[in-house]
C-alpha positions in Angstrom: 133.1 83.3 30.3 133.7 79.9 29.0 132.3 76.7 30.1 135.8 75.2 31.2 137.9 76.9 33.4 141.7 75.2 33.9 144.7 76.4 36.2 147.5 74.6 37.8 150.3 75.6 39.9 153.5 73.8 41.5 154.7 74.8 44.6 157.6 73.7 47.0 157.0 71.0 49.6 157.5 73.6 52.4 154.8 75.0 55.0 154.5 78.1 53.7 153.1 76.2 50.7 150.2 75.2 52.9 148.6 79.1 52.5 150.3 79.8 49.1 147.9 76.8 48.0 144.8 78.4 49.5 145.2 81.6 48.6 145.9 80.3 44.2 142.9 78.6 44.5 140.6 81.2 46.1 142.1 84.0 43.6 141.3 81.7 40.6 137.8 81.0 41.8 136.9 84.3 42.3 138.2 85.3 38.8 135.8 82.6 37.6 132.6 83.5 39.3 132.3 82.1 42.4 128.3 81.8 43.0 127.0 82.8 46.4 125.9 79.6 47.4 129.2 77.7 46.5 131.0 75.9 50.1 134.2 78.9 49.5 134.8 78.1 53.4 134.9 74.7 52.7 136.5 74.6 50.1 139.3 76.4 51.5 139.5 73.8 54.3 139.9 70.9 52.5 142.7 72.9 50.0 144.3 73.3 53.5 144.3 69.5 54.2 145.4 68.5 51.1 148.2 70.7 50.5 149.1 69.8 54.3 149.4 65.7 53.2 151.7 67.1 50.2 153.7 68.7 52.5 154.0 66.5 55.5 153.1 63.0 54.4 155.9 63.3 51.4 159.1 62.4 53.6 161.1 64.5 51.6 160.4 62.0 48.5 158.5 65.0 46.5 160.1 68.7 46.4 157.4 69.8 45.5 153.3 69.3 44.4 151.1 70.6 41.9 147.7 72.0 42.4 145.2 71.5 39.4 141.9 73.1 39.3 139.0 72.2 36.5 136.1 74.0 36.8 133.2 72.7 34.6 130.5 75.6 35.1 127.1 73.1 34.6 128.8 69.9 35.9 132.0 69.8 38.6 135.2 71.2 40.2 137.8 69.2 40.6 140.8 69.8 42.7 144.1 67.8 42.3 147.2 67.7 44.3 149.7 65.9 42.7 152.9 64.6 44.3 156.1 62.2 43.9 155.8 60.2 46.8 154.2 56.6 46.3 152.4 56.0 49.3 148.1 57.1 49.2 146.4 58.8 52.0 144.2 56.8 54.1 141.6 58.1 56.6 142.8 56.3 60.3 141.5 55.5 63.2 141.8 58.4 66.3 142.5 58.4 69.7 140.6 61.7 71.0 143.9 62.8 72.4 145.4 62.9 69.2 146.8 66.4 67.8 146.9 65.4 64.1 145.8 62.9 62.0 142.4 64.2 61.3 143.2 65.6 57.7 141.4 63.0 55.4 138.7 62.7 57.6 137.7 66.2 57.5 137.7 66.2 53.7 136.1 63.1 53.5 133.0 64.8 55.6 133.0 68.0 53.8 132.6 65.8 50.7 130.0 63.8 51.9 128.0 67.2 53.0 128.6 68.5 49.3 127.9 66.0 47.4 131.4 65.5 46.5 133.8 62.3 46.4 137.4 62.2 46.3 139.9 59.8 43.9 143.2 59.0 44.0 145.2 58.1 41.0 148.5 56.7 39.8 151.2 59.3 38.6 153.4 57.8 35.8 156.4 58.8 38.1 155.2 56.5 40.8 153.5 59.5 42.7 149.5 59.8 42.9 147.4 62.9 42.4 144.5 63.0 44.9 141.4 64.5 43.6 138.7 66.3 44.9 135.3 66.8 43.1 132.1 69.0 43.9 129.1 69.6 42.1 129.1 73.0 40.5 125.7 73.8 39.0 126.8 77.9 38.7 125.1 79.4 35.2 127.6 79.7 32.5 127.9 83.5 32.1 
């Protein structure tokens, strides 16, 4: 299996994206190897929040997003969700009776518990593509 691993898929900005999104992503890591001690659950969480903010957080200003995976077997994973819509996620403050909100914060944990970080960069269509990254030290096969 080689060193670098690439797959990317767009999908529509609807809510049945949301599962579409976690179900690519588990099917492509578990073609590549998926060690036993890799955060799968996790993993899946945060692709959950993610593809949620493309969804709901887009105002109708991106039809759809794009999911990018990069898998660099001694190094990282990187997750990106690319959309059209200018504005950045932000982690906010809460009130405890809140029912949503708590998206960005719950990645931003799971990345802190993993070693991870998250970036968010520029599109050149005035969109951003938000990025996760974990540590992947699987052996290359």
């Amino acid at each position: 299996m080689a060193d670098l691993q690439e797959a990317s898929v767009t999908l529509p900005s609807d809510p049945g994206s949301v599962a579409t999104a976690r179900s690519y992503v588990c099917a492509r890591l578990g073609e590549w190897g998926v060690p036993p001690d890799a955060p799968l659950d996790s993993i899946r969480l945060m692709v959950s929040e993610l593809a949620t903010n493309a969804v709901l957080h887009t105002c109708g200003l991106s039809p759809d997003f794009t999911i990018d995976l990069r898998l660099e077997r001694t190094e990282h994973l990187r997750i990106g969700f690319t959309d059209g819509h200018p504005r950045w996620p932000r982690e906010v403050p809460l009130a405890a009776e809140q029912d949503s909100g708590r998206g960005m914060v719950i990645v931003c944990h799971l990345l802190a518990e993993f070693g991870g970080r998250l970036d968010i960069t520029p599109t050149s269509d005035g969109g951003k593509t938000v990025w996760i990254m974990l540590p992947w030290a699987a052996p290359v096969l």
